[in-house]
C-alpha positions as CSV (number, residue, x, y, z in Angstrom):
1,X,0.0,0.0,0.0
2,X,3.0,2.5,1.0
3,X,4.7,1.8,-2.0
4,X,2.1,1.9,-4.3
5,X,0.8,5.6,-3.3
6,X,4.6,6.7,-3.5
7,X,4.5,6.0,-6.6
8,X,0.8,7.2,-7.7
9,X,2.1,10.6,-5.7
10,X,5.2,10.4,-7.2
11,X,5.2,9.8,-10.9
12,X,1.7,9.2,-11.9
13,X,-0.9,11.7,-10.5
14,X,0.6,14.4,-12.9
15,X,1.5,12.5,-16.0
16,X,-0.7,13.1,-18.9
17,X,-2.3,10.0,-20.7
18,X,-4.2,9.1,-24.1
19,X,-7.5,6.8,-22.2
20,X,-8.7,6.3,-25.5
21,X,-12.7,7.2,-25.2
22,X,-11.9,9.7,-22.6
23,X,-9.3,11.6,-24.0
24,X,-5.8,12.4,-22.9
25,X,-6.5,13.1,-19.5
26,X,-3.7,13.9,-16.2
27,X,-4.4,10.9,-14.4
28,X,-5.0,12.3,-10.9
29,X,-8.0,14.1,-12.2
30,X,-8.8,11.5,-13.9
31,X,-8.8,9.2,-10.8
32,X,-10.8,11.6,-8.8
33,X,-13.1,12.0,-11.7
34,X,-14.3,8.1,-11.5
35,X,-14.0,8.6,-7.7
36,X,-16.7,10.8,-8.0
37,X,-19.2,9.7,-10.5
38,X,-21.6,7.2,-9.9
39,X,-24.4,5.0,-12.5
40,X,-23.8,4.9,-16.0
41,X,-21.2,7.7,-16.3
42,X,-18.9,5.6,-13.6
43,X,-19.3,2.7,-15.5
44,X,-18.3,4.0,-18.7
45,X,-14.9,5.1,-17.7
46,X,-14.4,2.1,-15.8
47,X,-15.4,-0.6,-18.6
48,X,-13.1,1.9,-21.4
49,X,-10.1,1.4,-18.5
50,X,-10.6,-2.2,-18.3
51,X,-11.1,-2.0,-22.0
52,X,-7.7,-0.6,-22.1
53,X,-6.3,-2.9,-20.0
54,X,-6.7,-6.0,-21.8
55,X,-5.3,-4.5,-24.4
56,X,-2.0,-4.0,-22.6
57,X,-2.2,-0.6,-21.3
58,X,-0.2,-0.4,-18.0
59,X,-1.3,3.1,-17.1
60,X,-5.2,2.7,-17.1
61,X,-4.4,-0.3,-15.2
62,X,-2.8,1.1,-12.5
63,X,-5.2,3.2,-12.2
64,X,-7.9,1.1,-11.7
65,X,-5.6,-0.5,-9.4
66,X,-5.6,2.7,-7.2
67,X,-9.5,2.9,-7.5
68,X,-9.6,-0.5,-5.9
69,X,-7.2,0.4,-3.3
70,X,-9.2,1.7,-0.6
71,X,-11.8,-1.1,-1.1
72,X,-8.8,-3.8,-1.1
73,X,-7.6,-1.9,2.5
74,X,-11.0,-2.0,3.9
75,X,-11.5,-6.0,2.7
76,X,-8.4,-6.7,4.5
77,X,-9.3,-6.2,7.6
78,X,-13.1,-7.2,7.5
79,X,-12.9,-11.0,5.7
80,X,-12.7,-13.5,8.4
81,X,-11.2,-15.4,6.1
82,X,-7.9,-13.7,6.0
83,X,-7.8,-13.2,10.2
84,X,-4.7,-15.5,10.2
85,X,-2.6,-13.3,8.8
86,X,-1.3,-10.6,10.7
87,X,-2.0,-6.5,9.3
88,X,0.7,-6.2,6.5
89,X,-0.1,-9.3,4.9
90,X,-4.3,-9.2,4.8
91,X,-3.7,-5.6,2.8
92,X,-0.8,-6.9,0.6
93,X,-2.6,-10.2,-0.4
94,X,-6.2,-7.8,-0.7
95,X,-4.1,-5.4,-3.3
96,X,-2.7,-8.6,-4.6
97,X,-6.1,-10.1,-5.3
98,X,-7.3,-6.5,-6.4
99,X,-5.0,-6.6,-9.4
100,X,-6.1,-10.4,-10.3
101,X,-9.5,-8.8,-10.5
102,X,-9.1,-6.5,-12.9
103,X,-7.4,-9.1,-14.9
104,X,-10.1,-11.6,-14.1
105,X,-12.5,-9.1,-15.8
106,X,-10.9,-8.5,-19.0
107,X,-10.7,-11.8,-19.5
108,X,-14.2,-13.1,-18.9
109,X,-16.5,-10.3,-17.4
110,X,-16.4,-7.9,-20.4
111,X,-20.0,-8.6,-21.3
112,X,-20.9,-7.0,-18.2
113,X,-21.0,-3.1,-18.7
114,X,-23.5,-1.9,-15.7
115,X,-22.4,-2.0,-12.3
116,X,-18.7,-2.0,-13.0
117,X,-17.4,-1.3,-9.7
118,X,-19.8,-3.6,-8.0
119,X,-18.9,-6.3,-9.9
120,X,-15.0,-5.4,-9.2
121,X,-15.8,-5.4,-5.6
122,X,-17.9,-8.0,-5.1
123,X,-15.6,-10.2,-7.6
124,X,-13.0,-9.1,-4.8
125,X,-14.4,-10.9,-2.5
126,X,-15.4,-13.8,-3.7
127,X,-11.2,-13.7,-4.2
128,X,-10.4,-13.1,-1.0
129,X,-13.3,-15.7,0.5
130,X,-13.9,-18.3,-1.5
131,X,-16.8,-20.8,-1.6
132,X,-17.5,-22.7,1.5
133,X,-16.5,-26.4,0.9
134,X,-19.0,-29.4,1.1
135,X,-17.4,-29.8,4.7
136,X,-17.8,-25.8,5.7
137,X,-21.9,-26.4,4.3
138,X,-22.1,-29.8,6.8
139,X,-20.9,-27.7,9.6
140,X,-23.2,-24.7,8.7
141,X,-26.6,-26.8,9.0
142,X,-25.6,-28.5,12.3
143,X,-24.8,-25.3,14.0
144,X,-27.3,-22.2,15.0
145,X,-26.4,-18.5,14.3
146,X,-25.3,-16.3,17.0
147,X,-27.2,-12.8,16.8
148,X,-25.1,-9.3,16.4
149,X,-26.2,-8.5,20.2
150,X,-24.5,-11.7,21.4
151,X,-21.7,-11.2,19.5
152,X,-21.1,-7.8,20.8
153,X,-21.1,-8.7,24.4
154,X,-18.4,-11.2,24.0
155,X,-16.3,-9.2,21.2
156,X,-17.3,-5.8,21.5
157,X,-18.8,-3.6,19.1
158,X,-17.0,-3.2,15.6
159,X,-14.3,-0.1,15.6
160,X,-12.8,0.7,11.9
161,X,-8.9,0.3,12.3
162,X,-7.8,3.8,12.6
163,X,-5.5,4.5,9.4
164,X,-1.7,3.2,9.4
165,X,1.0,5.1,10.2
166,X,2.2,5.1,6.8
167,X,-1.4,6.0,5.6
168,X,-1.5,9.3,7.3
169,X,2.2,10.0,6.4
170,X,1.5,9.1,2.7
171,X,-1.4,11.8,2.9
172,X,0.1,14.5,4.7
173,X,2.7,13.9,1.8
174,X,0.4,14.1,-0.5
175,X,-0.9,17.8,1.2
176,X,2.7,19.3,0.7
177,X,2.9,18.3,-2.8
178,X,-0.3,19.7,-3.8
179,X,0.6,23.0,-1.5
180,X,4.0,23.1,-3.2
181,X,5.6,22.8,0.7
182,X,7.9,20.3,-0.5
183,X,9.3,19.0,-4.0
184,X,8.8,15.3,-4.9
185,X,13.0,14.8,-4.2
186,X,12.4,15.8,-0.3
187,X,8.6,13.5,-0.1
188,X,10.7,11.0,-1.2
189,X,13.4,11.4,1.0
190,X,11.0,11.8,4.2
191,X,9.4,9.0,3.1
192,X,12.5,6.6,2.7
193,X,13.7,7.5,6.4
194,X,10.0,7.5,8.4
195,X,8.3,5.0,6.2
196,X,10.8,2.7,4.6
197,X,12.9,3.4,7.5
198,X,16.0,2.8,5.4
199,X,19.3,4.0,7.1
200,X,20.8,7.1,6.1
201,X,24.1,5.7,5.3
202,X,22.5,3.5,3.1
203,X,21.0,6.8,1.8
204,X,24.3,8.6,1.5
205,X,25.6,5.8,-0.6
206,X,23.4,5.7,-3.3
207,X,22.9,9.4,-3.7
208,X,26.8,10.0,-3.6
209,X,26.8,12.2,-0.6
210,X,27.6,12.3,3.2
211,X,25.5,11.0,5.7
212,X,25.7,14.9,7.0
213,X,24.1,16.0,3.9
214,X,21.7,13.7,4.1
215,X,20.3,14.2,7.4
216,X,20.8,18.1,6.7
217,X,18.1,17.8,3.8
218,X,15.5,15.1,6.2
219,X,15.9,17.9,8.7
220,X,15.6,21.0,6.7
221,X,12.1,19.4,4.7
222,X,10.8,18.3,8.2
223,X,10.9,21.8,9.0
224,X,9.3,23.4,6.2
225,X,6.5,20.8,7.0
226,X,6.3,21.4,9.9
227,X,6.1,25.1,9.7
228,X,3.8,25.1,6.7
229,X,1.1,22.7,8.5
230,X,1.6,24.8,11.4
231,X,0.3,27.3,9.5
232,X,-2.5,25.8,8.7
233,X,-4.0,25.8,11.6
């Protein structure tokens, strides 16, 4: 999930594209422009990305990709079938089952050209929680249901994860790119040392300079962050 918003933030929301049907459109507004729209308009630009898709084009597939994201986050943590696995691995097998979607539609779902995002989503999950076995069905009709108020008293009532770290770094990020507080070099720095948490040495190395340098520069952008979302009240 970290990764892949660095690198929507990074070298995709800008970047002009041809979508076919919908023109050559900068694929953050784009993204925010299917975001938005709901019925028959939605499903247009979906099916013409998906359309675009199977006919090898990388960038409308990552962006479908990042349409699903928030849904693939929110599966991760709600399918009892993927409780076994701890936080990091429920969202990066939900993105990984995301993108087998998408492909899963272009391949056999293309017929269907109302309700594209449902059928995404809902594909999604039949993805991520499969069809209960013969056994799973025997067990089903020998046991009785537990209602919602039952379940509460022993669980507790359902909270909604609060957001990663990493999610509310990524979008405060994503804030000081948009306000022009900080250019895409020192996000990506910041975002090497407090998400990646890669060493500066490391750091220094590959970019050819001191370790001094390099913690001068993580230093001098965490203080025009800082002071800009100050600001801000």
């Amino acid at each position: 999930m970290t990764r892949l918003n660095l690198e929507w933030s990074h070298t995709l929301v800008d970047r002009e594209h041809e979508f076919g049907a919908l023109g050559v459109r900068v694929c953050g507004e784009l993204f925010d422009e299917v975001r938005a729209i709901r019925g028959s308009a939605q499903d247009r630009a979906l099916y013409e990305l998906l359309a675009l898709t199977r006919d090898g084009d990388k960038t409308a597939e990552r962006l479908l990709v990042q349409v699903l994201l928030p849904v693939a986050q929110r599966m991760a943590h709600r399918v009892r079938a993927l409780s076994e696995f701890d936080r990091v691995d429920r969202v990066g097998l939900a993105i990984g089952k995301a993108w087998e979607m998408i492909h899963l539609f272009t391949e056999k779902k293309m017929h269907l050209r109302e309700k594209v995002f449902s059928n995404l989503t809902m594909g999604l999950v039949g993805l991520l929680a499969p069809a209960k076995t013969k056994n799973d069905e025997l067990i089903g009709d020998r046991t009785s249901p537990v209602s919602d108020e039952v379940l509460e008293a022993v669980t507790g009532v359902w909270q909604e994860p609060a957001p990663a770290l990493e999610v509310l770094a990524l979008r405060l990020f994503a804030w000081a790119r948009r306000a022009g507080v900080l250019t895409g070099d020192e996000i990506a720095l910041l975002a090497r040392v407090a998400i990646e948490e890669e060493r500066q040495t490391d750091i220094a190395v590959e970019l050819g300079v001191t370790v001094d340098c390099v913690n001068a520069r993580v230093a001098r952008a965490r203080r025009k962050l800082k002071a800009a979302f100050v600001a801000t009240g």
